[in-house]
CHARMM internal coordinates of N, CA and C (Angstrom, degrees):
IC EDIT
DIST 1 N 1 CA 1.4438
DIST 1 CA 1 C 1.5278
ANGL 1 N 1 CA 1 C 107.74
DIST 1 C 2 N 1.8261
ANGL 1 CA 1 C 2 N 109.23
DIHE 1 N 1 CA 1 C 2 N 157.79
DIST 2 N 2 CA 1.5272
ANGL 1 C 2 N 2 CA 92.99
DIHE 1 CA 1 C 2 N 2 CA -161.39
DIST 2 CA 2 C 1.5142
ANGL 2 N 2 CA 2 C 82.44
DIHE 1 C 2 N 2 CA 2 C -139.01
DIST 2 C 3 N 1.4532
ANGL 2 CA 2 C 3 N 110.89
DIHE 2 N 2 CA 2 C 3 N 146.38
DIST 3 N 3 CA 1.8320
ANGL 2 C 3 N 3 CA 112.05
DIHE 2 CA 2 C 3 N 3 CA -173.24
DIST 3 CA 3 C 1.1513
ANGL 3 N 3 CA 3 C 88.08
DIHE 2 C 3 N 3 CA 3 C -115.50
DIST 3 C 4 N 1.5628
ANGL 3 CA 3 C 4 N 131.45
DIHE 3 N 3 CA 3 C 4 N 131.50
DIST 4 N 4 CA 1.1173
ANGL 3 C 4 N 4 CA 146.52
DIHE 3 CA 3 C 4 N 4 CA 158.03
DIST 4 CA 4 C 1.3261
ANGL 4 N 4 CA 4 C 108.19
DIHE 3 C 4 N 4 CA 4 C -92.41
DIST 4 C 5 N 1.9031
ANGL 4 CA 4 C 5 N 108.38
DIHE 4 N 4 CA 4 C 5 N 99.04
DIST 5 N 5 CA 1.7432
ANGL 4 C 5 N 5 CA 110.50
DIHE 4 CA 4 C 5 N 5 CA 177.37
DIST 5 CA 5 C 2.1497
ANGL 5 N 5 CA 5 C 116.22
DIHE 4 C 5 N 5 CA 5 C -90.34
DIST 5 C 6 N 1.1057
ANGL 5 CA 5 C 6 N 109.89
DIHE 5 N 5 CA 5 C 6 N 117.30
DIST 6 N 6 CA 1.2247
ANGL 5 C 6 N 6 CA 94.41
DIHE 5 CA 5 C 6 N 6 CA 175.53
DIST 6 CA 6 C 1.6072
ANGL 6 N 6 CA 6 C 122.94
DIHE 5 C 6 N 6 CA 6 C -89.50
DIST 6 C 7 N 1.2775
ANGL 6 CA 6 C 7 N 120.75
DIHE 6 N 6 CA 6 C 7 N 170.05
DIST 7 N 7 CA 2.0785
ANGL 6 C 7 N 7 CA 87.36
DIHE 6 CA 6 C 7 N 7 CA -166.32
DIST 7 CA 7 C 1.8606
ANGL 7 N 7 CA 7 C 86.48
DIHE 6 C 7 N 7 CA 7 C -149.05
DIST 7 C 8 N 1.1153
ANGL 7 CA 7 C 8 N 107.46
DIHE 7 N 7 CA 7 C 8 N 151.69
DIST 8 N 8 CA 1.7286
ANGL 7 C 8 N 8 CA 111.75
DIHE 7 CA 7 C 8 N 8 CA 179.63
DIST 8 CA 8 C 1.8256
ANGL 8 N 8 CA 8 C 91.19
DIHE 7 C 8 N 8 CA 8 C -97.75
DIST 8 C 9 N 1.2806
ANGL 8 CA 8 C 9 N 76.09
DIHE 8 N 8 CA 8 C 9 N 172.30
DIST 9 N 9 CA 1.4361
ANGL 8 C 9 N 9 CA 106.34
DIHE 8 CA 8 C 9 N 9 CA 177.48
DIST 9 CA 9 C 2.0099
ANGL 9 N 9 CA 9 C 106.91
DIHE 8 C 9 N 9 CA 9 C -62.01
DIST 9 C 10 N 1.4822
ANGL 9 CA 9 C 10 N 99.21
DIHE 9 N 9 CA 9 C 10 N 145.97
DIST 10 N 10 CA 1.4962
ANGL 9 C 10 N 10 CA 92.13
DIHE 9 CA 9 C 10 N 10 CA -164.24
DIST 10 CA 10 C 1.7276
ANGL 10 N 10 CA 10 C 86.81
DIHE 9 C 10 N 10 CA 10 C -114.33
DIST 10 C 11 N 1.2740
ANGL 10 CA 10 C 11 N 100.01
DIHE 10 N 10 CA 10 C 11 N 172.73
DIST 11 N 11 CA 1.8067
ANGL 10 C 11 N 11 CA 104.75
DIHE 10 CA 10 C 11 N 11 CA 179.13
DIST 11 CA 11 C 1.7654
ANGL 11 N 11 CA 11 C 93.24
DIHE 10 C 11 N 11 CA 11 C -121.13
DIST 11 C 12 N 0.9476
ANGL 11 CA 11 C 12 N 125.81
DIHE 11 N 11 CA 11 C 12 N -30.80
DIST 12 N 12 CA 1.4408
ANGL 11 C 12 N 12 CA 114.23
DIHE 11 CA 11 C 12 N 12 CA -179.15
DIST 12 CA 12 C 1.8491
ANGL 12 N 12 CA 12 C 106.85
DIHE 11 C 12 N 12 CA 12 C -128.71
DIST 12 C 13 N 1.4618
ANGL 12 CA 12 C 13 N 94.06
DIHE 12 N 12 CA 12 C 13 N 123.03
DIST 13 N 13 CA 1.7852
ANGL 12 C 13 N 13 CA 122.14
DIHE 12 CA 12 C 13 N 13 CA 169.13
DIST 13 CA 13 C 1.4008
ANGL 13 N 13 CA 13 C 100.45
DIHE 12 C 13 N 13 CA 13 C -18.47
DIST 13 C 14 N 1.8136
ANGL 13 CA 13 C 14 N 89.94
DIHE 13 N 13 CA 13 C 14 N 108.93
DIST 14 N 14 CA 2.1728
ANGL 13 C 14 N 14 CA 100.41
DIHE 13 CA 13 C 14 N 14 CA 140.25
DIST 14 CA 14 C 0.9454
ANGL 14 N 14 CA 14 C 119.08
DIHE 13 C 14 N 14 CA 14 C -24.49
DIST 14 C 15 N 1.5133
ANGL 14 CA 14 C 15 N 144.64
DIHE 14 N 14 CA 14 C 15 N 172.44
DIST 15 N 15 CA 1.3319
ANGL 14 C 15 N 15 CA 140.12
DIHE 14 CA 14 C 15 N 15 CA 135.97
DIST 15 CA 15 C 1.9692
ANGL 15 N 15 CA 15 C 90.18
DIHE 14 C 15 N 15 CA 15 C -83.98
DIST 15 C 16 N 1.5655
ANGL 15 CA 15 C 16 N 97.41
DIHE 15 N 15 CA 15 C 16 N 166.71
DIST 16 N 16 CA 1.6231
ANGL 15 C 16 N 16 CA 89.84
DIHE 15 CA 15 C 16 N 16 CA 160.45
DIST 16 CA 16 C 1.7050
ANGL 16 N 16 CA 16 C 126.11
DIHE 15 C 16 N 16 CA 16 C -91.00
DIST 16 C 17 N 1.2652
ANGL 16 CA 16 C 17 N 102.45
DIHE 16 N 16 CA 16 C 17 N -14.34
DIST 17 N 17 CA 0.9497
ANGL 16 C 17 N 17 CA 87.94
DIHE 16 CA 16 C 17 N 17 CA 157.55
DIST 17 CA 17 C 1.7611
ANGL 17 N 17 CA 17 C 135.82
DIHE 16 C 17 N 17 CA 17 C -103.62
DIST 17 C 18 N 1.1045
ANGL 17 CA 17 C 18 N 103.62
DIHE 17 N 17 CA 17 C 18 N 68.62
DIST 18 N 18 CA 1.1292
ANGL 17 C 18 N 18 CA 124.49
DIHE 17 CA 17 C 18 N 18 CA -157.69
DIST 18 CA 18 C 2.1548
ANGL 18 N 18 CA 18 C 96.41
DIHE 17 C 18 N 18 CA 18 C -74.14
DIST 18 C 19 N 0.9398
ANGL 18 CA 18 C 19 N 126.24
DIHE 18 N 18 CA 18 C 19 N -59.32
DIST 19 N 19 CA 1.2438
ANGL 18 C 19 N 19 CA 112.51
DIHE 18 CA 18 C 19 N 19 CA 158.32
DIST 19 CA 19 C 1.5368
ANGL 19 N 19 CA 19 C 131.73
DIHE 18 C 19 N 19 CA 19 C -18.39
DIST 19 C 20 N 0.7825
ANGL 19 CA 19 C 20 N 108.51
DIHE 19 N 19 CA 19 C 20 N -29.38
DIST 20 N 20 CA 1.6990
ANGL 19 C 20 N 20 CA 98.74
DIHE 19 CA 19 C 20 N 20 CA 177.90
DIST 20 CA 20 C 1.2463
ANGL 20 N 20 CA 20 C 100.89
DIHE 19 C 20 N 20 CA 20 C -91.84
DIST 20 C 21 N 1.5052
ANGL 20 CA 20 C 21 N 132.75
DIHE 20 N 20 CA 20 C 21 N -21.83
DIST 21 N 21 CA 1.4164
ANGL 20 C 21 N 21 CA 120.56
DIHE 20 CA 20 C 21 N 21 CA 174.54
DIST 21 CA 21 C 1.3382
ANGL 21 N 21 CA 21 C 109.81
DIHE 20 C 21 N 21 CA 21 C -107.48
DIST 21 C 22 N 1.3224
ANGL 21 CA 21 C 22 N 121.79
DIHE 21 N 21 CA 21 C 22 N 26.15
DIST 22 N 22 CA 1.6623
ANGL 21 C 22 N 22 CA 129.18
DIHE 21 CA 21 C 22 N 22 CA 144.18
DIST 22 CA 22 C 1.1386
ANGL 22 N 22 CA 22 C 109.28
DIHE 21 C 22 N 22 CA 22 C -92.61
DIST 22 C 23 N 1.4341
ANGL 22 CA 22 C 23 N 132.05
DIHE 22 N 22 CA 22 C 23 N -32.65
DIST 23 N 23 CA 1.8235
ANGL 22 C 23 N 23 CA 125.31
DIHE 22 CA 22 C 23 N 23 CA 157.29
DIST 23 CA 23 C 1.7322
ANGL 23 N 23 CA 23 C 114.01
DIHE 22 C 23 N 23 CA 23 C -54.69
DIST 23 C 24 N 1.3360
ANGL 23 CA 23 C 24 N 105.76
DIHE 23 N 23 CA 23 C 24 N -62.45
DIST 24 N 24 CA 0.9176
ANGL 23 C 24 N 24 CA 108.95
DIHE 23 CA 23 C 24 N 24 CA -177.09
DIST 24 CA 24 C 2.0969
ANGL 24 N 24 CA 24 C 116.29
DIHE 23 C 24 N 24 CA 24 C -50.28
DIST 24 C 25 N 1.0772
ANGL 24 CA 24 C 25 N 125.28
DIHE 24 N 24 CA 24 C 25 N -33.43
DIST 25 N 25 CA 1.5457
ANGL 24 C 25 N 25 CA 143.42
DIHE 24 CA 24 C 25 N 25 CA -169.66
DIST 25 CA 25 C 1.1278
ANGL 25 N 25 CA 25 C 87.53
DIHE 24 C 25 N 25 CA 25 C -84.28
DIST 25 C 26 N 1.9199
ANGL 25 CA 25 C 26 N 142.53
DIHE 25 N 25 CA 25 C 26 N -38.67
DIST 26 N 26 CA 1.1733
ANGL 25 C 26 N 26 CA 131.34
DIHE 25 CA 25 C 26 N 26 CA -171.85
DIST 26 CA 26 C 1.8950
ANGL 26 N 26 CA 26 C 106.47
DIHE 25 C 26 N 26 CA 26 C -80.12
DIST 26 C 27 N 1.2002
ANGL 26 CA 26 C 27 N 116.70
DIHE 26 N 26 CA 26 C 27 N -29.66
DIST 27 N 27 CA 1.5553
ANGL 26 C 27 N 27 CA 99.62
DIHE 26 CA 26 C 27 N 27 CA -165.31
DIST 27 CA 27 C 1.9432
ANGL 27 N 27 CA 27 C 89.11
DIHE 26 C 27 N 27 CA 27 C -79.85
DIST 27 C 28 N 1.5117
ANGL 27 CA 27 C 28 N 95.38
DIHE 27 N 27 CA 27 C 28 N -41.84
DIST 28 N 28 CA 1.8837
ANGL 27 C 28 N 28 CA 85.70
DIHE 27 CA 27 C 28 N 28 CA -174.53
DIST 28 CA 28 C 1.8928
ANGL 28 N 28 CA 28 C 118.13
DIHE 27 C 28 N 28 CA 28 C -38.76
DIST 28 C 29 N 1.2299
ANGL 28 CA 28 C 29 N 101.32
DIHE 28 N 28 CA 28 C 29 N -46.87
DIST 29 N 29 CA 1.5385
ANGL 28 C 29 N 29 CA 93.03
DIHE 28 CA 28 C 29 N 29 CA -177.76
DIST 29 CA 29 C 1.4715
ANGL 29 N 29 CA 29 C 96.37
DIHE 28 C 29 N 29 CA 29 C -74.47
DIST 29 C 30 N 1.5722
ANGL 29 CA 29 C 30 N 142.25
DIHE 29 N 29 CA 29 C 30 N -63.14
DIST 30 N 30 CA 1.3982
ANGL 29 C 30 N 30 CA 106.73
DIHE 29 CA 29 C 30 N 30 CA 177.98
DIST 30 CA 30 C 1.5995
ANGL 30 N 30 CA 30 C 149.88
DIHE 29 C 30 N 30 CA 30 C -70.42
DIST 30 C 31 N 1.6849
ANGL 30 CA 30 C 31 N 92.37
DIHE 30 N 30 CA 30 C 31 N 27.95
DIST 31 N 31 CA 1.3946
ANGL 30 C 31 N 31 CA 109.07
DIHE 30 CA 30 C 31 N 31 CA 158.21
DIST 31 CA 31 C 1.3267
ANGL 31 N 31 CA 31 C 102.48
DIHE 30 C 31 N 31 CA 31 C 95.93
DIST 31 C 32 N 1.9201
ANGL 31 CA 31 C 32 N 107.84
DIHE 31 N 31 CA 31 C 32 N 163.81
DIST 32 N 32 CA 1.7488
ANGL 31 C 32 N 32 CA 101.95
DIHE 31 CA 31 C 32 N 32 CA 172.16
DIST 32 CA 32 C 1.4293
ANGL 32 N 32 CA 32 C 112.89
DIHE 31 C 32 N 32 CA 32 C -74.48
DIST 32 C 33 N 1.0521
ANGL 32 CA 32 C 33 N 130.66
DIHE 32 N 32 CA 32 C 33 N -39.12
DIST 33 N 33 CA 1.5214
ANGL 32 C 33 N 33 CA 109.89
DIHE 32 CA 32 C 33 N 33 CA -167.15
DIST 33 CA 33 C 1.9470
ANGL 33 N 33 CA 33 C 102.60
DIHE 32 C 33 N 33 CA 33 C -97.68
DIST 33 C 34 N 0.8818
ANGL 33 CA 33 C 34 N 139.13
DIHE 33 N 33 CA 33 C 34 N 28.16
DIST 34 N 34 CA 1.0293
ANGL 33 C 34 N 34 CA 136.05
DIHE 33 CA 33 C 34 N 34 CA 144.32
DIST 34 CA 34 C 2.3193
ANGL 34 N 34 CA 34 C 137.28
DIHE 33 C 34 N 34 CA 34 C -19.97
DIST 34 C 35 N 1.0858
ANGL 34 CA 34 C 35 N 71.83
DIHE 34 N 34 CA 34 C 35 N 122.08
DIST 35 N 35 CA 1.8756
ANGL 34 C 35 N 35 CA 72.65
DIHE 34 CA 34 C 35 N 35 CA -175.95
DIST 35 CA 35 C 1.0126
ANGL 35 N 35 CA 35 C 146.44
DIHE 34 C 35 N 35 CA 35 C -13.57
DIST 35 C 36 N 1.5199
ANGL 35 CA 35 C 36 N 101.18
DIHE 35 N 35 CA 35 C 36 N -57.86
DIST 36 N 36 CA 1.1968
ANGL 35 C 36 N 36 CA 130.98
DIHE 35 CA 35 C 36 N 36 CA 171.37
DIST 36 CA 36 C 1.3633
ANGL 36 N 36 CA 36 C 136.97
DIHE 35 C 36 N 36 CA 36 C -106.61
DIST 36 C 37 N 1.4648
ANGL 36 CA 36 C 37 N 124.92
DIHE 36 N 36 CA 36 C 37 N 30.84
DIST 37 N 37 CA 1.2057
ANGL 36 C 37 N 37 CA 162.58
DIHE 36 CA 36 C 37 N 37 CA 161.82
DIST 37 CA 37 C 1.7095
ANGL 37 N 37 CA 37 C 113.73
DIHE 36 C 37 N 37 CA 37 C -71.98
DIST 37 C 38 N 1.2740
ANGL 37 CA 37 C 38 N 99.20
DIHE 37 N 37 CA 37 C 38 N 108.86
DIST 38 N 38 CA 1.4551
ANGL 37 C 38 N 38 CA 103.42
DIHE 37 CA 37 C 38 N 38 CA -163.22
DIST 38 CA 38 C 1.8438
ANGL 38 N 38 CA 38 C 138.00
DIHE 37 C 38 N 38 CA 38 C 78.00
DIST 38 C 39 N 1.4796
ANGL 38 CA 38 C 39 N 97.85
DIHE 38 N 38 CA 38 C 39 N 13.07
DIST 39 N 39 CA 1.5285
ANGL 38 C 39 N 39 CA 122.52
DIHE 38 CA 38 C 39 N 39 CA -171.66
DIST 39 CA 39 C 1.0669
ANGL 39 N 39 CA 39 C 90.53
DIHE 38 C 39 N 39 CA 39 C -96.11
DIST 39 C 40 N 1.4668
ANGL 39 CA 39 C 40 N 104.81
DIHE 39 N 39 CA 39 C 40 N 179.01
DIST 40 N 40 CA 1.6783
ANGL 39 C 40 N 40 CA 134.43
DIHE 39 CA 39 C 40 N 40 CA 149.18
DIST 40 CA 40 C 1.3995
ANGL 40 N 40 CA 40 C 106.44
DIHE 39 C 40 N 40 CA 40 C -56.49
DIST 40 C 41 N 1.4492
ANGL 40 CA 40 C 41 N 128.78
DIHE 40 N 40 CA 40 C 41 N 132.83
DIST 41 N 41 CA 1.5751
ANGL 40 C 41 N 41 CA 128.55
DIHE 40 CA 40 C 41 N 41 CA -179.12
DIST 41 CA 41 C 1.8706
ANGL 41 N 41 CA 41 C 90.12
DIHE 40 C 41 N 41 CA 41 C -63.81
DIST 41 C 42 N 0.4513
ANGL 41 CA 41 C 42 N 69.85
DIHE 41 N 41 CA 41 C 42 N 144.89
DIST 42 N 42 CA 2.0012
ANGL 41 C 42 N 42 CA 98.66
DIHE 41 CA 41 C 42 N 42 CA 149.57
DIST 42 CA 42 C 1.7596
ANGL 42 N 42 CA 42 C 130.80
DIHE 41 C 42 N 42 CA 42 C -132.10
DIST 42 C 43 N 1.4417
ANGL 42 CA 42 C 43 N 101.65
DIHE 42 N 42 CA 42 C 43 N 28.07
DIST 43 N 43 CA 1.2887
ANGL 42 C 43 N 43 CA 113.68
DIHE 42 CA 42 C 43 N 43 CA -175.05
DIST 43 CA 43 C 1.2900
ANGL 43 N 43 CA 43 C 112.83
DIHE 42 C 43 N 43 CA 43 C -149.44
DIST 43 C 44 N 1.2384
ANGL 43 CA 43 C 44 N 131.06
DIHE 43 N 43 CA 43 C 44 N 145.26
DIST 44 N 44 CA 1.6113
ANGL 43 C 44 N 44 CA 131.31
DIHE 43 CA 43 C 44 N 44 CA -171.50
DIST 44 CA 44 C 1.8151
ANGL 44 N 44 CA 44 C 89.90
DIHE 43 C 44 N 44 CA 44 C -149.16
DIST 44 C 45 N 1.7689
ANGL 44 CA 44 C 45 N 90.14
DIHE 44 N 44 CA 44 C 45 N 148.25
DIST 45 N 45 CA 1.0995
ANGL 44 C 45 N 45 CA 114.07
DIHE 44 CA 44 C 45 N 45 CA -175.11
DIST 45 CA 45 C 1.5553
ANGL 45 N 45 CA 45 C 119.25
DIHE 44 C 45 N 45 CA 45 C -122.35
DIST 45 C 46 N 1.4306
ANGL 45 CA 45 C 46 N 136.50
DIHE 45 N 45 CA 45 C 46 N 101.70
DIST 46 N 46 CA 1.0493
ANGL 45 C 46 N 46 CA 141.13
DIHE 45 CA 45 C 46 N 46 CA -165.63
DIST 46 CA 46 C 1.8327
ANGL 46 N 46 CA 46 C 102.95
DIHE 45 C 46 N 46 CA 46 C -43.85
DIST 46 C 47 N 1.5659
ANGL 46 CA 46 C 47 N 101.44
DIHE 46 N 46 CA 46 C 47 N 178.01
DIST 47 N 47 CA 1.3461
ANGL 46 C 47 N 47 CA 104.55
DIHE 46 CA 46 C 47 N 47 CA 176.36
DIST 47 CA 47 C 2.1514
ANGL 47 N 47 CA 47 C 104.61
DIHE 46 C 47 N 47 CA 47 C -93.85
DIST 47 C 48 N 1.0117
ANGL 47 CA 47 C 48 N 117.57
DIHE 47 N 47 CA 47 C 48 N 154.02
DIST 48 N 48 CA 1.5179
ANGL 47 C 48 N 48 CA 100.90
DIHE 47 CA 47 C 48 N 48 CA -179.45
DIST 48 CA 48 C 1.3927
ANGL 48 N 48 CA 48 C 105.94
DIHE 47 C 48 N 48 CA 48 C -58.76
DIST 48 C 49 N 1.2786
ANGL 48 CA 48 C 49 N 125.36
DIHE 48 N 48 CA 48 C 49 N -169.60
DIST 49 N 49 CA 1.4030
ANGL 48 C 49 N 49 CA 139.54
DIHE 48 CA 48 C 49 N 49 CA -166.37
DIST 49 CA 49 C 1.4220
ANGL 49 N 49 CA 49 C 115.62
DIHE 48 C 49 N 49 CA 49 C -158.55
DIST 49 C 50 N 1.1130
ANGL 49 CA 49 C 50 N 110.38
DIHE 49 N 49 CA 49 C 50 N 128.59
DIST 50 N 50 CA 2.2313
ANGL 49 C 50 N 50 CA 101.18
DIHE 49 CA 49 C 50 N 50 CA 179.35
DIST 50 CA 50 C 1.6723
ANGL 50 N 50 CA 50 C 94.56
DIHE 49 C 50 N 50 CA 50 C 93.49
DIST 50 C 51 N 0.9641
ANGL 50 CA 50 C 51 N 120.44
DIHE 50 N 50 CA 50 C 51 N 20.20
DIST 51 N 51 CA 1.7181
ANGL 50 C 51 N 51 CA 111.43
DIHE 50 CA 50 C 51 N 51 CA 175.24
DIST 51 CA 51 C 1.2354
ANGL 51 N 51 CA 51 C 122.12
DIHE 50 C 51 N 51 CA 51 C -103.42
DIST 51 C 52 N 1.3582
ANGL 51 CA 51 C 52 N 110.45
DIHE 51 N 51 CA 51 C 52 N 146.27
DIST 52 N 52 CA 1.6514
ANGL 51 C 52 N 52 CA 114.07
DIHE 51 CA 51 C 52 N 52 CA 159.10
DIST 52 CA 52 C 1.3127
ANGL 52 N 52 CA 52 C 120.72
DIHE 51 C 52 N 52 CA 52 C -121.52
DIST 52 C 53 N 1.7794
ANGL 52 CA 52 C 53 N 112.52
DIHE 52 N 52 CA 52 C 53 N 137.28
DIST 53 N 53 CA 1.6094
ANGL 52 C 53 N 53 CA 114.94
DIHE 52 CA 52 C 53 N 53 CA -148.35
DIST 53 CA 53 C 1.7060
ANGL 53 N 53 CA 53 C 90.67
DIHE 52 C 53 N 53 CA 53 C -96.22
DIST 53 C 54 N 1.0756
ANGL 53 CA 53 C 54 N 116.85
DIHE 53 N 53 CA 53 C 54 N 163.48
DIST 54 N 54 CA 1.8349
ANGL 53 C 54 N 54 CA 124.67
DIHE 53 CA 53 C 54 N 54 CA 171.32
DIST 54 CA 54 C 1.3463
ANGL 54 N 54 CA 54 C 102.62
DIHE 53 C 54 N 54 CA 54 C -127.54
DIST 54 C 55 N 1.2812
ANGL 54 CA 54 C 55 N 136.32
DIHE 54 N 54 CA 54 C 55 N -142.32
DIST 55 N 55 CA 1.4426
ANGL 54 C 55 N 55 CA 167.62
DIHE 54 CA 54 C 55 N 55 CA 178.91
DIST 55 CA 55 C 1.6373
ANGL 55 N 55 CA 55 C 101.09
DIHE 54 C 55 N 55 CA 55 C -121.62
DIST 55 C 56 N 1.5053
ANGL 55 CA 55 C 56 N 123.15
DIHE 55 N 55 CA 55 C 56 N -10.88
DIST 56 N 56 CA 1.4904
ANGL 55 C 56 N 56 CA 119.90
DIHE 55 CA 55 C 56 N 56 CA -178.56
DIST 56 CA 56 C 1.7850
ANGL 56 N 56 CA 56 C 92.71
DIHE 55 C 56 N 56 CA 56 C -103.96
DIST 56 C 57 N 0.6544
ANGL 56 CA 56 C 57 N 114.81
DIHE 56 N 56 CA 56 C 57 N 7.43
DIST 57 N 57 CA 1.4482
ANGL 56 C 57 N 57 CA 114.32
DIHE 56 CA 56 C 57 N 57 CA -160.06
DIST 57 CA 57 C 1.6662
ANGL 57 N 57 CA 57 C 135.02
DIHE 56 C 57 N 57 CA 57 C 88.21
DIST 57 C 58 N 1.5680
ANGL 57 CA 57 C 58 N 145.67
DIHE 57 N 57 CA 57 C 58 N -130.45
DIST 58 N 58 CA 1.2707
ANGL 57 C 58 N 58 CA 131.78
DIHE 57 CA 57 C 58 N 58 CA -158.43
DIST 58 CA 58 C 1.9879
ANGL 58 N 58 CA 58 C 86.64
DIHE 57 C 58 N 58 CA 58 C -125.58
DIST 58 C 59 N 1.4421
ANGL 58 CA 58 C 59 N 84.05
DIHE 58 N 58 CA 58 C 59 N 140.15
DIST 59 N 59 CA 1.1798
ANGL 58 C 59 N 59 CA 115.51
DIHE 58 CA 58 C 59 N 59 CA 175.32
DIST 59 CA 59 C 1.3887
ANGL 59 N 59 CA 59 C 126.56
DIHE 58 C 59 N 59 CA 59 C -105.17
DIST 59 C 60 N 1.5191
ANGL 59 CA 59 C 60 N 131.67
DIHE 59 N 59 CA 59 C 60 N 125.21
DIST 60 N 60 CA 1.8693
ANGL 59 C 60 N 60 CA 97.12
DIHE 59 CA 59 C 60 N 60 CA -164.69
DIST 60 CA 60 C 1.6136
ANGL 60 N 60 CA 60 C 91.47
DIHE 59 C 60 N 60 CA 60 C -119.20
DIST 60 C 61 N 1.8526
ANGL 60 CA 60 C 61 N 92.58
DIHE 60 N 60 CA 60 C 61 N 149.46
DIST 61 N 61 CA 1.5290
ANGL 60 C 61 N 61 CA 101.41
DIHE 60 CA 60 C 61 N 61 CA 177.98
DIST 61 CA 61 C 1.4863
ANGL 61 N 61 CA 61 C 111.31
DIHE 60 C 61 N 61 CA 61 C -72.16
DIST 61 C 62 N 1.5949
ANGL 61 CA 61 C 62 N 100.70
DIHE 61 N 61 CA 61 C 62 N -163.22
DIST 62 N 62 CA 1.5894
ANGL 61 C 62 N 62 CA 108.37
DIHE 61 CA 61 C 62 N 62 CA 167.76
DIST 62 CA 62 C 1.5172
ANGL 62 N 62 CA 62 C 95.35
DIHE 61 C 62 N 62 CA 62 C -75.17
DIST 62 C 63 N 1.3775
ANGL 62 CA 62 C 63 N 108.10
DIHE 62 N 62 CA 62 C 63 N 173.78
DIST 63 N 63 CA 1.5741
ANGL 62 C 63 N 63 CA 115.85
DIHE 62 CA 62 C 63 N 63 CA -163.55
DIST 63 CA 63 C 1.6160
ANGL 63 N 63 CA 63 C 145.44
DIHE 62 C 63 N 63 CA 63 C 29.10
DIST 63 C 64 N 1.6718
ANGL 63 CA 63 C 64 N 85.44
DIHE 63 N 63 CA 63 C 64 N 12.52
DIST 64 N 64 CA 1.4742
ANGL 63 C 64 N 64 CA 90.24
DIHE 63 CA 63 C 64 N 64 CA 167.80
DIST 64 CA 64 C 2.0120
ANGL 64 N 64 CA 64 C 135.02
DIHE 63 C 64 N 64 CA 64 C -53.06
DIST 64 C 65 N 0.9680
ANGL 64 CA 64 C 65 N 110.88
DIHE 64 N 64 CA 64 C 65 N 151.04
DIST 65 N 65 CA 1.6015
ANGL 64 C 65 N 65 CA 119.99
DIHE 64 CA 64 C 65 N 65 CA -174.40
DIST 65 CA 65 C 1.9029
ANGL 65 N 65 CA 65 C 109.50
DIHE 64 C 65 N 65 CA 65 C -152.11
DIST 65 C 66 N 1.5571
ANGL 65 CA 65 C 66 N 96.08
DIHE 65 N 65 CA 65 C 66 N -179.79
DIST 66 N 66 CA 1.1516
ANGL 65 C 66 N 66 CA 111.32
DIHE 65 CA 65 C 66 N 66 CA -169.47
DIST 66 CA 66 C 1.6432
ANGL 66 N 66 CA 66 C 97.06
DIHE 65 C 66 N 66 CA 66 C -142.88
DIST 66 C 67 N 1.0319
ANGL 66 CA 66 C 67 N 107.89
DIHE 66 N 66 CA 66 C 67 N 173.43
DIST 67 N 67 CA 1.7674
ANGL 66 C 67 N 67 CA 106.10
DIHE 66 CA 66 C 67 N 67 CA 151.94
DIST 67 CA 67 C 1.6306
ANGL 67 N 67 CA 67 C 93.05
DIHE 66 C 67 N 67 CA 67 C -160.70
DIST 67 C 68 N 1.9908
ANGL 67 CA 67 C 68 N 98.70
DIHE 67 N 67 CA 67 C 68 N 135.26
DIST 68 N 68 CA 1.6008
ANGL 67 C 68 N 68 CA 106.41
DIHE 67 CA 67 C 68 N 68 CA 177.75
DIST 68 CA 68 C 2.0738
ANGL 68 N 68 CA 68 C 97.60
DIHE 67 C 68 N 68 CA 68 C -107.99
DIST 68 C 69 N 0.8038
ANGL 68 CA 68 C 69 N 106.95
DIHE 68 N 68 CA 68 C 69 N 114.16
DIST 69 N 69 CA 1.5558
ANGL 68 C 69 N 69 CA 114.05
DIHE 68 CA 68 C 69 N 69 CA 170.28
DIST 69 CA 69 C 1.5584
ANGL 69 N 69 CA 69 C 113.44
DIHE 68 C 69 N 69 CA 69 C -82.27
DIST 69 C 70 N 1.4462
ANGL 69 CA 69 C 70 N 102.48
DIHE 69 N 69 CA 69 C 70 N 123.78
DIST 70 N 70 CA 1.5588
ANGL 69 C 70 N 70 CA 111.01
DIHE 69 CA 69 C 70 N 70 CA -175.64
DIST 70 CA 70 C 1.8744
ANGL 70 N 70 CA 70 C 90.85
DIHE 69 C 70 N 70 CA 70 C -97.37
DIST 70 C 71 N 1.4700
ANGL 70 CA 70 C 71 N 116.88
DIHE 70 N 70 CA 70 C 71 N 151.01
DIST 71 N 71 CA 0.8462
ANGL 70 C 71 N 71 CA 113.29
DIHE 70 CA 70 C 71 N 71 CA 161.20
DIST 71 CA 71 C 1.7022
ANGL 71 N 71 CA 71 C 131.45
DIHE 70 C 71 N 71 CA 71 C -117.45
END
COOR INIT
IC SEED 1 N 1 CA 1 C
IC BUILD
């Protein structure tokens, strides 16, 4: 299954590593004791799209997106 995220324009800088706190934001909403917490992922998270990078980190354009693939 494939989640098509759409995302507005941000006023304050991504970090770059912004992936680890899209894992991290994913187990919080499915809770602490959750399934798949401490497994092998079974999920991948595209890189964003529509961005422009600074020295503050990632900036997102108009029509920016993501896509997280469950597997």
């Amino acid at each position: 299954m494939r989640i098509y995220l759409k995302l507005s324009k941000n006023k304050r800088a991504i970090p770059f590593n912004y992936q680890e706190l899209l894992t991290a934001t994913m187990h919080k909403w499915l809770g602490r004791d959750n399934a798949i917490h401490g497994t092998s992922a079974n999920y991948s998270f595209s890189w964003i799209q529509n961005t422009k990078a600074s020295k503050e980190g990632i900036f997102l354009k108009e029509g920016a997106y993501f896509i997280n693939e469950i597997l």
